[in-house]
N, C-alpha and C positions, 0 to 999 in steps of 0.2 A: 400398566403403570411402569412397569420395569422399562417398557419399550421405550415410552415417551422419556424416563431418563435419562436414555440411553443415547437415545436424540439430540435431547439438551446437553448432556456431557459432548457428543461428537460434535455439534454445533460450537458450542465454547470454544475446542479445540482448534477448528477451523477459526474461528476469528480470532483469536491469540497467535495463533500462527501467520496470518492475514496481519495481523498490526505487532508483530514483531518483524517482518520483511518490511512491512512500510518506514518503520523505526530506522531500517538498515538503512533505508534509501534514503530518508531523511538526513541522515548522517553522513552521505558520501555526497549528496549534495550540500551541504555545507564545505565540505573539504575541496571542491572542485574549482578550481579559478574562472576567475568573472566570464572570460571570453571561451570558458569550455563549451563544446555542443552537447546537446541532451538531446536523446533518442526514443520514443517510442514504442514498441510491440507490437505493430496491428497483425494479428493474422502472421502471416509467414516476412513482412516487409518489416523493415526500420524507417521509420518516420521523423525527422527530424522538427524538434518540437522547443520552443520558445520555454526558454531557462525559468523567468515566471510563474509563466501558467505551470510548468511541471512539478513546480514546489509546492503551488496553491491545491493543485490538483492531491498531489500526494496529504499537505494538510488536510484536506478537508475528506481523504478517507483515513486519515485517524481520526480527524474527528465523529467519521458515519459508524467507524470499529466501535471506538470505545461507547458511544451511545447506545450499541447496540449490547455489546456485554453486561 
């Protein structure tokens, strides 16, 4: 029993931390002017990634975070 709490606390963790960096991102996309580039992470490459999708993307992992908390 102790273990599985112990689980569930480190898991919380991890996604509070998870949808605190998305928060950031969310917020520095906002501040970034219309004609900025937004980039990607794949693996070791930067990916140049349509300003839209990267917003929605990032909405819609706070919205998978907080579902999940």
């Amino acid at each position: 029993m102790t273990e599985d709490l112990s689980k569930a606390v480190e898991n919380r963790q991890k996604l509070e931390s998870q949808l605190q960096e998305n928060e950031i991102v969310q917020k520095e996309f906002k501040l970034l002017k219309d004609d900025a580039n937004v980039f990607k992470l794949i693996g070791p490459v930067l990916v140049k990634q349509d300003r839209p999708e990267a917003t929605a993307n990032v909405d819609k992992r706070i919205e998978y975070i907080t579902a999940e908390m």
